[in-house]
Structures are given as C-alpha cells and as structure tokens.
C-alpha positions in Angstrom: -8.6 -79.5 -24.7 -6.9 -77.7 -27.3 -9.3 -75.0 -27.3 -8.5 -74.5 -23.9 -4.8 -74.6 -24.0 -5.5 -71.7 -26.7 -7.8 -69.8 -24.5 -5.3 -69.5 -21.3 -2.3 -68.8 -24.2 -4.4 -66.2 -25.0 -5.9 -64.7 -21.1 -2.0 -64.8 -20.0 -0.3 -63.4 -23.2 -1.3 -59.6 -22.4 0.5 -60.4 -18.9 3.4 -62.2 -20.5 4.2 -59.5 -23.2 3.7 -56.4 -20.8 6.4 -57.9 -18.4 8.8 -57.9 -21.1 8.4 -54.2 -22.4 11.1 -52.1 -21.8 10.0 -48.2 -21.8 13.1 -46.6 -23.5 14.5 -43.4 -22.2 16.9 -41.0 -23.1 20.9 -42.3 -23.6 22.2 -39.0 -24.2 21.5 -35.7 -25.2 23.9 -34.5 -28.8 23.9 -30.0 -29.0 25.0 -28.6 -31.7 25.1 -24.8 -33.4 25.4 -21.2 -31.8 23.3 -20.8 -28.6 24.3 -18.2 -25.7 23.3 -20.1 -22.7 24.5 -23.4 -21.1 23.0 -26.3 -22.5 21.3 -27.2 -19.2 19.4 -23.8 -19.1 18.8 -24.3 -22.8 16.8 -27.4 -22.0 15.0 -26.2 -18.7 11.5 -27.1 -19.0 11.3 -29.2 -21.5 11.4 -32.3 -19.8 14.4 -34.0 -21.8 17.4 -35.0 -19.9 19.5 -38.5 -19.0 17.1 -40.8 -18.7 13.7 -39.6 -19.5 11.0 -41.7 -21.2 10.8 -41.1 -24.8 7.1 -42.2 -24.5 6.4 -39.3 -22.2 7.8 -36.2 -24.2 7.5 -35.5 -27.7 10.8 -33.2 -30.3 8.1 -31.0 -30.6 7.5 -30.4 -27.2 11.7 -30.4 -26.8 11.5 -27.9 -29.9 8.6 -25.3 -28.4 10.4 -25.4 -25.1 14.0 -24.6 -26.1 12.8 -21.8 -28.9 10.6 -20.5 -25.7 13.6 -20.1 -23.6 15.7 -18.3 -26.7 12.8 -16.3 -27.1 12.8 -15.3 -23.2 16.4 -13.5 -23.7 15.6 -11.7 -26.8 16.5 -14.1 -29.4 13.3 -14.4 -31.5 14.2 -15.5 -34.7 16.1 -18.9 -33.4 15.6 -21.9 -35.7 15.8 -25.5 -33.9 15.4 -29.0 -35.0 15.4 -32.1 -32.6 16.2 -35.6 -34.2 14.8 -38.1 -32.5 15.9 -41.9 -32.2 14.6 -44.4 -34.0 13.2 -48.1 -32.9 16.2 -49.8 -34.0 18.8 -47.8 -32.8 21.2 -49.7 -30.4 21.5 -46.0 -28.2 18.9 -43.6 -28.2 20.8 -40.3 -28.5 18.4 -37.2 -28.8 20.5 -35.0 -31.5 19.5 -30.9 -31.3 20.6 -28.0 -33.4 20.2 -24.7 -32.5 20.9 -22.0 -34.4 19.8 -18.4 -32.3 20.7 -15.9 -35.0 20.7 -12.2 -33.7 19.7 -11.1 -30.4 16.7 -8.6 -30.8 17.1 -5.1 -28.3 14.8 -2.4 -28.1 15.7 0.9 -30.7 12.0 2.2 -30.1 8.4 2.3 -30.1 6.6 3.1 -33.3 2.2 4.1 -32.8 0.3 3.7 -36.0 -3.3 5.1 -35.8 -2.8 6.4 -32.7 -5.5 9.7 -32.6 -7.2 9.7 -28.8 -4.7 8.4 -26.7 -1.4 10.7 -26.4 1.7 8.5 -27.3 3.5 9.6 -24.2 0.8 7.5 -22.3 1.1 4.4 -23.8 4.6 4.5 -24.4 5.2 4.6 -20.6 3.7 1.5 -20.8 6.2 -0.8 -22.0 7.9 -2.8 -19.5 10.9 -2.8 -21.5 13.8 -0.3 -21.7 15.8 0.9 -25.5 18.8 -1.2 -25.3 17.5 -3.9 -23.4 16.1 -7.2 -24.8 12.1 -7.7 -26.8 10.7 -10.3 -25.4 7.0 -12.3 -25.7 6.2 -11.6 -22.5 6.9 -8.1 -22.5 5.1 -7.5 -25.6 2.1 -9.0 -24.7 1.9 -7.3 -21.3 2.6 -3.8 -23.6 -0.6 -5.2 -25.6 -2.5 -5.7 -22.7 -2.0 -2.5 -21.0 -2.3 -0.6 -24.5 -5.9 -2.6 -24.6 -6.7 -1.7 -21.2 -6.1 1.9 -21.1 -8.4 2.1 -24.5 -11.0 0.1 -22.4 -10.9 2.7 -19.8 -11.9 5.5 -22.5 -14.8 3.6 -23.5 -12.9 2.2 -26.9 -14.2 -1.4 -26.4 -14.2 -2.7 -29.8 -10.1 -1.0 -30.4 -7.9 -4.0 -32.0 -4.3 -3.2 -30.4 -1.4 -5.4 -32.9 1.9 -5.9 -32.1 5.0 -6.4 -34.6 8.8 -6.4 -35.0 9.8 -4.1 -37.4 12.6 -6.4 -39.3 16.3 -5.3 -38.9 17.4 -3.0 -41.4 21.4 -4.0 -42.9 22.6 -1.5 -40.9 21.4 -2.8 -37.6 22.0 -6.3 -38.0 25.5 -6.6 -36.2 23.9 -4.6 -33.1 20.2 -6.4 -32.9 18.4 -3.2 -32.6 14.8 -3.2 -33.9 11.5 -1.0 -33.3 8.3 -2.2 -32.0 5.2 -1.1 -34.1 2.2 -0.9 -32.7 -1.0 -0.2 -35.1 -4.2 0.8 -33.6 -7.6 0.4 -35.4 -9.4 2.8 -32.2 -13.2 2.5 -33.9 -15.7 4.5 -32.2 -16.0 5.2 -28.8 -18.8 3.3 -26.6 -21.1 4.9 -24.2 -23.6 3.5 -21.2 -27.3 3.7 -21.7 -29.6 2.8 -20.0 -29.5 0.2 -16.4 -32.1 -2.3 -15.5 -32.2 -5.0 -12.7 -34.2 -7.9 -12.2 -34.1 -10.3 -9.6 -34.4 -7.7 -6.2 -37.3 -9.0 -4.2 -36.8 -6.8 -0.5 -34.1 -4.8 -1.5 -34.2 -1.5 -3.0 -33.0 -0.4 -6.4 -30.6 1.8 -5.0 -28.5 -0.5 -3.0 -27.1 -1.6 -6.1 -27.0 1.2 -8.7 -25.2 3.6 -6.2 -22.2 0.7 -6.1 -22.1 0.8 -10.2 -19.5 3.5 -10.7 -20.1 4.8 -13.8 -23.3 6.1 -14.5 -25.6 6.5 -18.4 -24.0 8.5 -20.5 -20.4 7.6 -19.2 -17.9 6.1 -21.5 -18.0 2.5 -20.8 -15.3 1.5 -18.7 -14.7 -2.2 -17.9 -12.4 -2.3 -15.3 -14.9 -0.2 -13.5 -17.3 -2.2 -14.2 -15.5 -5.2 -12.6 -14.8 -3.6 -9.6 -18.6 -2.6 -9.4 -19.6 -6.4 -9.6 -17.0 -6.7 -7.0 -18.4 -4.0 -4.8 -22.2 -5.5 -5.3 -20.9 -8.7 -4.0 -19.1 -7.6 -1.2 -22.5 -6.2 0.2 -23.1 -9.6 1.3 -26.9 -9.3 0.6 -26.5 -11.6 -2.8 -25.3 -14.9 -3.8 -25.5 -14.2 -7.2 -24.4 -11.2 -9.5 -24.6 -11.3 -13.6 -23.6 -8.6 -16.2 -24.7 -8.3 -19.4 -24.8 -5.8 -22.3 -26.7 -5.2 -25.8 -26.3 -2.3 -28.0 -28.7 0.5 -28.3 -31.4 -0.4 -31.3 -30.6 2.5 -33.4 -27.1 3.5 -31.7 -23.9 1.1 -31.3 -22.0 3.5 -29.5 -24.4 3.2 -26.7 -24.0 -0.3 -24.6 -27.1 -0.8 -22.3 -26.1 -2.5 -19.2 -28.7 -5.3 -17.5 -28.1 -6.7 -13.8 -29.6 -10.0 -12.5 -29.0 -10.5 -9.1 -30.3 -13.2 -6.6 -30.8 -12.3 -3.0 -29.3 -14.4 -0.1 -30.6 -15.0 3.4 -29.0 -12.6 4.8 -29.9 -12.3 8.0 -27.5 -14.5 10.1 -26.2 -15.5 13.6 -22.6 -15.7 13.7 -21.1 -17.8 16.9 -17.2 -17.6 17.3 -14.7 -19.2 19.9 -10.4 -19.2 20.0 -8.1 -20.2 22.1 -5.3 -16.8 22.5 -3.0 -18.3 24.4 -2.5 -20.8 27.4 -4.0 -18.7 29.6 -7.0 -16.8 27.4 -9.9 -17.9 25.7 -12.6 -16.3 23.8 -15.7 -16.7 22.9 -18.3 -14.5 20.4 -22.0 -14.9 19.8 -23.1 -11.9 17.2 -27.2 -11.1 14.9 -26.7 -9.2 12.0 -29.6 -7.7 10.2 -27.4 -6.1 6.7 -30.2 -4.5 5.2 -32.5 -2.5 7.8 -35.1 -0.8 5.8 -34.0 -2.9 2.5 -31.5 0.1 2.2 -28.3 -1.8 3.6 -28.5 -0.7 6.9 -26.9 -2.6 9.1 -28.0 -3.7 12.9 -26.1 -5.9 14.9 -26.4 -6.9 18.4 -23.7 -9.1 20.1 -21.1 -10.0 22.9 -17.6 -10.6 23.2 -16.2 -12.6 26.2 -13.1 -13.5 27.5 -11.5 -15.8 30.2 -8.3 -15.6 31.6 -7.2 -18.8 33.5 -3.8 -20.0 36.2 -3.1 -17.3 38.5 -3.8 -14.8 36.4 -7.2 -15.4 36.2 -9.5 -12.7 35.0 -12.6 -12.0 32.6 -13.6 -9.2 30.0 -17.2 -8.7 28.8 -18.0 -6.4 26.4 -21.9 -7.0 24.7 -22.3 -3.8 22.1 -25.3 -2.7 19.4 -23.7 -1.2 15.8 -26.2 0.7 13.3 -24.3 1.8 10.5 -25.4 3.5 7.5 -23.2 2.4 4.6 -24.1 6.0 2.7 -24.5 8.9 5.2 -26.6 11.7 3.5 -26.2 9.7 0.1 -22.4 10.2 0.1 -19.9 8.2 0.3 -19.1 8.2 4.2 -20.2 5.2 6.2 -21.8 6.7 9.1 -21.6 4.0 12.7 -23.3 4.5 15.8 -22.4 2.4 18.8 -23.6 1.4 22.3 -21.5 -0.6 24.5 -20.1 -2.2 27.9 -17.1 -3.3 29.0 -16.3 -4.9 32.1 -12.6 -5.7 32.5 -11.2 -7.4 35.8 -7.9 -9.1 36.3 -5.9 -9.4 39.4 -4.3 -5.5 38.6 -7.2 -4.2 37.0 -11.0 -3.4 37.6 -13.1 -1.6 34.8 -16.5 -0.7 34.0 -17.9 1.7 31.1 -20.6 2.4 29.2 -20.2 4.4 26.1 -22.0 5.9 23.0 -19.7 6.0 20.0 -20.0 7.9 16.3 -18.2 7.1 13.6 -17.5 8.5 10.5 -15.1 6.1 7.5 -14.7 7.1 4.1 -12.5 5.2 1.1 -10.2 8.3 0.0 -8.7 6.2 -2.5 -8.6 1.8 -3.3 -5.8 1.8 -0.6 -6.2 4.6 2.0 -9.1 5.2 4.3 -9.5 7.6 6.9 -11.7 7.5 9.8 -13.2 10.0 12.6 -15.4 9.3 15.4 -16.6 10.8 18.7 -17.0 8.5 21.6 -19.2 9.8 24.9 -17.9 7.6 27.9 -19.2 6.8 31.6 -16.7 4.9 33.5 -15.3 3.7 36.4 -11.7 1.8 37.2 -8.6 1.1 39.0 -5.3 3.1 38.3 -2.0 2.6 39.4 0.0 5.5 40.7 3.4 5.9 42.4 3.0 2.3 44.4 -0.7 2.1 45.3 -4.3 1.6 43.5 -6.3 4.7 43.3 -9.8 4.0 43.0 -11.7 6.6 40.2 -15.2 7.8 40.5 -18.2 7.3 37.9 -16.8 9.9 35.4 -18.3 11.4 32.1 -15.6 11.2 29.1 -15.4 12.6 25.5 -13.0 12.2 23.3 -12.1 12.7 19.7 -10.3 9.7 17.5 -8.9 9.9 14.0 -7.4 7.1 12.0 -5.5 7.1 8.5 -4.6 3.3 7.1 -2.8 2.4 3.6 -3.3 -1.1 2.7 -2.0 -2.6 -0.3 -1.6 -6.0 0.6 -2.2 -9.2 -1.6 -3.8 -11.5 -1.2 -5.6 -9.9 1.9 -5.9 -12.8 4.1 -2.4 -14.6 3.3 -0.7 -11.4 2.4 2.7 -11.9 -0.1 3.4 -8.6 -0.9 2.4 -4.9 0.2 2.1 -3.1 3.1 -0.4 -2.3 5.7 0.3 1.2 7.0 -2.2 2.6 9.9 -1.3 6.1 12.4 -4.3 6.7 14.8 -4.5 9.4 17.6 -7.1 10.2 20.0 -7.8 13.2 22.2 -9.8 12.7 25.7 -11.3 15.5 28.1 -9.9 19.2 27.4 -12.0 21.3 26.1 -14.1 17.7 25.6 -15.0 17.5 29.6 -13.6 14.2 31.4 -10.0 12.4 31.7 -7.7 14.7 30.5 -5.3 12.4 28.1 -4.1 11.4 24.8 -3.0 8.7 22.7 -1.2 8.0 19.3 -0.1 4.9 17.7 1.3 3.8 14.4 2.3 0.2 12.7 3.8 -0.5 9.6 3.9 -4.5 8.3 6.0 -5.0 5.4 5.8 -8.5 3.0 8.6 -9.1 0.4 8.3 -12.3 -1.7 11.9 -13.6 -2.4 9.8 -15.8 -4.6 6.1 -17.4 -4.5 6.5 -19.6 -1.9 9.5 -17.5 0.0 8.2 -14.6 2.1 9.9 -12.4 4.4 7.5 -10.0 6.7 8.0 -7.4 9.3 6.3 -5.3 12.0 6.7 -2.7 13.6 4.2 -0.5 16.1 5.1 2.0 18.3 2.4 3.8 21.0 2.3 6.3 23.5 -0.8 7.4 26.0 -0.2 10.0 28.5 -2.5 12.3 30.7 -2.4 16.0 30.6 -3.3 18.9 32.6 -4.1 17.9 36.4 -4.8 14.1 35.9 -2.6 11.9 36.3 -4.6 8.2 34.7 -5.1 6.6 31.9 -7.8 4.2 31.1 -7.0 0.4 31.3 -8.4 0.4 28.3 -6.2 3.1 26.3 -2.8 1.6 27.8 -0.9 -1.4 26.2 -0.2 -4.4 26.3 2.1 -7.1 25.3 3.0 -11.0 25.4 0.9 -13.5 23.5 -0.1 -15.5 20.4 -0.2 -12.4 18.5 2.6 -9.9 20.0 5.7 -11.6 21.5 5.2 -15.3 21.4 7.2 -17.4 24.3 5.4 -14.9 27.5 2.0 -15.4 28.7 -1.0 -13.2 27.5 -1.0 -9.7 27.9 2.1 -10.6 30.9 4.9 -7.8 30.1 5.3 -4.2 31.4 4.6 -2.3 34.3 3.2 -4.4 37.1 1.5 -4.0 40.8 2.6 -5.1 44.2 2.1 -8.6 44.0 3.0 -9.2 39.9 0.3 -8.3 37.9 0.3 -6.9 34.7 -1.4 -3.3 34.8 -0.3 -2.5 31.1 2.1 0.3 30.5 1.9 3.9 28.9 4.8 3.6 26.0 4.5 0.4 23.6 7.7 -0.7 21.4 7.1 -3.7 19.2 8.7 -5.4 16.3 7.8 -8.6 14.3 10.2 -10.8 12.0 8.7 -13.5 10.4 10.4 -16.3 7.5 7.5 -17.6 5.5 8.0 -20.2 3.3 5.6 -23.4 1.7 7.3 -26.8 1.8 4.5 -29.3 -0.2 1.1 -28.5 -1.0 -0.8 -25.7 1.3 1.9 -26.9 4.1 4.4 -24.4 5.2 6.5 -23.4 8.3 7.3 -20.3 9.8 10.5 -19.0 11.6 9.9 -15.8 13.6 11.8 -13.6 16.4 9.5 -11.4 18.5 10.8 -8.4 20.5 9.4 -5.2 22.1 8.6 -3.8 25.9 6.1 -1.9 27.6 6.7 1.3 30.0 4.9 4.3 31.5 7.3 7.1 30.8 10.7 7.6 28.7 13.4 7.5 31.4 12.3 4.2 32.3 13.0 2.5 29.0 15.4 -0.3 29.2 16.1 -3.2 27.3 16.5 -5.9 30.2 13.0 -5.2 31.2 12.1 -5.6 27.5 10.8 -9.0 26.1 12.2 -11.4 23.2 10.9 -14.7 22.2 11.7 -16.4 19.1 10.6 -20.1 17.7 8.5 -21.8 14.8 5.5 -22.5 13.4 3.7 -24.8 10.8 1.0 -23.1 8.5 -1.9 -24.7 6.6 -3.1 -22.4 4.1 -6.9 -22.0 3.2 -8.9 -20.0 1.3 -9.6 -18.1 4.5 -6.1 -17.7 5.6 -4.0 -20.0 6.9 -4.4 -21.9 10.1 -1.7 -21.1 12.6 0.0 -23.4 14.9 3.5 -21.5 16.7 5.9 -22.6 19.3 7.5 -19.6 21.0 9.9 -19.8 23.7 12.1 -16.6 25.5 15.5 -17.4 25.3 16.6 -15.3 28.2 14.9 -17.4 31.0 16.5 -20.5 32.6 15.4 -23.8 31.0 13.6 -21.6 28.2 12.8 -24.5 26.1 10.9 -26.5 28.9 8.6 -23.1 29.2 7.9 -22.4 25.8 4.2 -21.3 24.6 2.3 -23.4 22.1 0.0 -20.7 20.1 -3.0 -21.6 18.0 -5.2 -19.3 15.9 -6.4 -18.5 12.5 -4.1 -16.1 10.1 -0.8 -14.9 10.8 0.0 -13.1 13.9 0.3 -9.8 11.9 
C-alpha cells in the first residue's frame, strides 16, 4: 500500500509542479548612457519589451540586436551591456547601457593592390555617398560588387577585404573616416576545355551554343550562371550540373564539365478558363521541342472559344508552329506558322487562312525585337456607314514589327519594373491586299511601397485605320474592350462601336488604363483594389468620355509559384443598381 501511495505521489508530481510554474517576463526595461534614437527604435528587433518571457530571449541576443541597430546609422564602435535579473529578485527589471561613441561618415575610399581594375570602376560602386553614414550593409554589398566585377574578369581566386581606417585626432569631433579596401587580385583564370555527358538524343550543340563564353575566355561566373539558366530554360532537361578542375599543368586554365539528364519532352498540353460570364475557353496543344535532336520545335494545336447569353458566338483557331531557335546558327529565332481562324458573333463573321514568318532576336536581357511577314486569305463582315458589307476571298500581306522592354520581377507576380511593348503593322500597299495599318503601345508600371505593398499601372493606347481606296479593317486587327482582363464590371469584349441591333463590332481607336492596389494580408493571401477605365472608337471626332467605360471593385489573390490565382469583383458605377450587375472574374495571374 505504501508503495503505491509513493508511486501515484510520484506519476502526479510532474503535473502538480508544472501547474505551479510561473514563466517570468519582463517588469521593466532601465536605459541608460548616450544613444541618438528613441529607446523604442533602440530595442526594435530584439524581442525585449513589457512583458516578454525571460525564458524566450537571451542579454546576448538583447545586446547583438541593439549594437545592430547602432551599427545600421553609422555608429560602429557602440559598446552595450544588458544586466539581466536574477531568480530572487522581487521585479525583474532588464537594466541596459549604451554608450554609441562617434557616429562614423564617409571621408573616402582608399584601393590597396588595385592593378587590373581602374579605381574609378569600383569606386562607383559603393552605395554610400562622402558625408553620409558607413554602414555593415553597405560595406558588404561594396565587397560584393568589388568581388563580382573581379569575377567577371576571370579573377576567381581575388580576396576583396574591407576595413575602417580608425579616426585620426583631428577627425574625431566630425566622425569622418576612409574605407580601405586591399585587393590580393592573384592570377587571372581562363576556360579550357568543355565536355558533356549524359545527352542520349540530343545533339552536343544544343547545349554548348547556350554556354556564353567559350575556351580560352576569361572565366566569368555570372555568365556561367545565366548559361545554366539558359540550358534549363530549353525545357529538354530535368537536370543540369557544373563542375570545374584545373588544367594538369596550368591553374590559370579552369576546364568546365556538363552533366545533364534529358526529360520526356515530348508532351500534350490541355488548357481550359473561364474569361468572363459570358466566355470560355478551351486549348488542346503536341509539342515536339527537339525535331532533329537540334531543338526544333513542332507544335500542332487548337484554341477554342465560346461565347454564351445573347451574345452568343464561337472562335476557332487550330495553327502548326516550326520554329528554329538558331536561324543560320545565329542568334535569331526563326517561326513559321500555318493557321485558321473562324470568328462569328452576332456583329461579326470571319474566316482566314494564313502563312506567317517570323523573325525574334534578344538585343539585350531586357529588350527584344521582333519582325515577321504574314501571307493572308480571308473572308469577313465589315461595318460601314450603317450597314454590313460583305468582303470577297482576298489575298493579304503585311509586314509587323514589335520592340518590348521588360524588366519585371519576379516575372509572373511582378513587384517592381516595367513591361514596355510598341508594335506596328503595315497591310496591302506595295504588299497587295487590304490596304491598312496598325500601331499599338502599352506601358505597365509596378512600384513596391514595401514587400507586400504594390502599386501598378497600365496604360495602352491603339489605332488601325485603312488607307488608299479601302475603307475596312479586319475584325481581327480592330479592338476590343470589357472583361476579366481590360475593364472589369462590362461583359466580354461588350464596349465600342456597335451594329443595328447592339452588337459589339469592335472599334478602330483603343484608350485604356489600369490602376491596381496590391497588397498581402497573411500568408500567400492578398486583396486587390483596382479602377478600370478606357473606350473604344473608329475615328478621332468621335471620342467622348460618356461613351467611354469605367468599372472599379476588388479582388482576393492567392499567390503560387506560378502566379497568383485571381478572383475579382468588378462593377460600373455609372449604371443603375451597379452593384446588383457587377462581374465576378476568375483567372490565373493578374489582369496585366
């Protein structure tokens, strides 16, 4: 019996004792000495305040965190010591001193050992300013960069060191002080030779004309990088390694060996969305990426879409691409297309067939330019004055260029950089067929207020117009607006010039602009404010605002690693009861 009485003592202690521990926190919080901030920014980060669990924080973590946040305003010689309470004490007062000392500001940059790279270029840069405060971070970013730009010269095995030079008497009242950089450059390294392994039906070639530097090249590592990331983006592997040696007799030469591990890359993709209320679509594409094992690329597919309500309709448009990803072993991308279209709504009938060559090239990592001639033979609809005219089979060429500046990041969730695109295209003339033309620009701006606060913008203007004796334009080469993805509260593709009996035809002259509050509110969650405004019309005098559209509304966001998933509410505030007729949009990535 007794042994029992002991055992239970003994099972129900733990319980017993546990239920009577009191976790002690933090009183209050005693600063004393010379510091130049409030004392609550003095303690940001480091996880003390009123209240806080002295189990969970540590004076050395309080300590690191306070001399971090001296350090981040220039003060880097700041001494602090952080009492903490003991057991016994009745209150637990947490007792700092801080002493900053002297505030450290830029006088110079001092370059020790500095015999390939001109000191101009690597002064330049430092992020920092003379006059304005040193800190760690901008330091180590000048190391970096310093390191980098060596790396680009082939100087792999440089040793980049950064110090304070220490404050002379003189200086000490004004906190002026010189960086010092010293440079131990060594010897410069070079490419040898390349070898891959792992290539089973694809030719050598595929990958060594993505490397971009070539034997006998300094060995740059950034380009190296971005070769990986240019053998990957092929999309015929699903692995890619680097790795180096040095030459036997040599160590300035770096020989460079490749494995690689091919993927199945011959694929079906099927794809389906919903546009708006009224429009769905639907996609069933083969692609063959490596015809030949050289990367060219066949694909054979079809596009459809349905319109539904009383503006019912259907497009069609089935197409075969070749493309040839280096024409004449240079860098264009050389694309040859056939395709159909059938396009029939209430207000418009369409049929084409068409033969299309294109020529793309990569004139820097941001701009590309593109060219293309397209041979069309079509057949449509086109309204003039107040009645349909119905065309004849017709032969059309025409001539389209393209310039586009991208420098947004991330690419698929952009939150900062622009996208920058102007296009034109020239039909008939000296070409033979419809006589027209047609130019369009768009520019969409993202500013980050901070990581999770984005503002972004768009704006695209248009204009297509026939010349000489015709009087059409294409259903295809007109514009149109209203939708998920152009001004959100109007039906699909429902603004602008229309026919007898109220349906859109599309319009000649396009005006468009985007506003969009981005911000994340927990987790990959966010929400989206947005005003949408623009109008369609087919000539100048007929532009007028109350024929224009304007929606505005909200939206919830759920970001992915392959954009986020969109869901909008839009609604046009200038119709009666404009909250009962709002749109509900859903789609994948943002509408611009």
């Amino acid at each position: 019996m007794k042994t029992l009485t002991t055992f239970l003592l003994l099972l129900f202690m733990p319980s017993a004792v546990h239920a009577a521990f009191t976790e002690p926190v933090v009183d209050s919080i005693y600063v004393s000495g010379d510091f130049p901030v409030s004392e609550h920014k003095l303690l940001n980060g480091t996880g003390l305040q009123a209240g806080a669990s002295l189990l969970r924080i540590t004076p050395v973590q309080v300590r690191d965190g306070i001399i971090a946040n001296l350090n981040n305003i220039g003060y880097l010689d700041a001494v602090v010591t952080v009492q903490w309470p003991l057991w016994d004490d009745e209150n637990n007062i947490v007792r700092i001193s801080v002493e900053a000392g002297i505030r450290s500001l830029l006088s110079g940059l001092v370059f020790n050992g500095a015999m390939v790279i001109p000191v101009d270029s690597m002064a330049v840069l430092y992020p920092g300013a003379p006059g304005e405060p040193i800190t760690p971070s901008d330091t180590l970013s000048f190391r970096n960069s310093v390191v980098d730009l060596y790396n680009e010269r082939g100087y792999i095995y440089s040793s980049i060191d950064i110090e304070l030079l220490s404050m002379s008497e003189v200086d000490r009242e004004t906190g002026y002080r010189a960086v010092e950089c010293n440079i131990d450059e060594n010897e410069q390294v070079f490419l040898g030779s390349i070898s891959i392994t792992g290539l089973e039906t694809i030719r050598q070639t595929v990958i060594t004309r993505e490397i971009l530097i070539q034997p006998g090249d300094s060995l740059n590592m950034e380009l190296l990088r971005q070769s990986v990331s240019n053998i990957y983006g092929l999309g015929l592997f699903q692995d890619v390694r680097f790795s180096y040696h040095s030459g036997e007799n040599d160590s300035s030469i770096v020989n460079l060996d490749i494995y690689v591990s091919e993927s199945r890359y011959k694929r079906i993709d099927l794809g389906t969305g919903y546009v708006s209320p009224s429009a769905v679509f639907g996609s069933v594409t083969w692609l063959h990426p490596n015809i030949m094992g050289n990367n060219q690329r066949l694909s054979i597919g079809i596009y459809m879409m349905e319109y539904f309500g009383s503006r019912d309709g259907r497009m069609i448009a089935p197409e075969i691409v070749y493309e040839e990803p280096w024409f004449l072993s240079s860098r264009w991308k050389w694309q040859l297309k056939l395709g159909y279209l059938y396009f029939f709504t209430p207000g418009i009938r369409q049929r084409s067939y068409s033969i299309t060559s294109t020529f793309a090239r990569d004139i820097t990592g941001h701009l590309k330019f593109t060219i293309g001639y397209s041979l069309e033979y079509e057949k449509y609809n086109e309204w003039a004055d107040t009645s349909f005219t119905t065309t004849d089979w017709r032969t059309t060429s025409s001539i389209t260029s393209t310039l586009v500046h991208d420098t947004r990041s991330p690419l698929l969730d952009p939150l900062r950089g622009h996208w920058m695109m102007g296009s034109g295209k020239l039909s008939g003339g000296f070409l033979g067929g419809n006589d027209y033309y047609r130019i369009s620009t768009e520019a969409r701006l993202y500013f980050p207020l901070s990581s999770d606060f984005i503002l972004a913008g768009s704006l695209r203007l248009g204009g297509s117009f026939p010349y000489g004796d015709d009087t059409t334009v294409p259903p295809d080469d007109r514009f149109y607006l209203g939708g998920g993805t152009t001004i959100r509260g109007y039906p699909f593709n429902s603004l602008g010039p229309k026919d007898d009996d109220e349906n859109p035809i599309g319009g000649r002259l396009e005006v468009l602009g985007n506003f969009e509050i981005r911000t994340r509110i927990v987790g990959n969650l966010g929400i989206v404010l947005f005003t949408d405004a623009g109008g369609l019309w087919n000539a100048f005098n007929e532009i007028d605002f109350e024929t224009a559209g304007f929606g505005t509304g909200f939206g919830l966001r759920y970001h992915t690693l392959f954009g986020p998933l969109r869901l909008d509410y839009g609604f046009a505030p200038t119709w009666r009861n404009s909250l009962k007729r709002g749109k509900i949009y859903i789609g994948i990535g943002h509408a611009f």
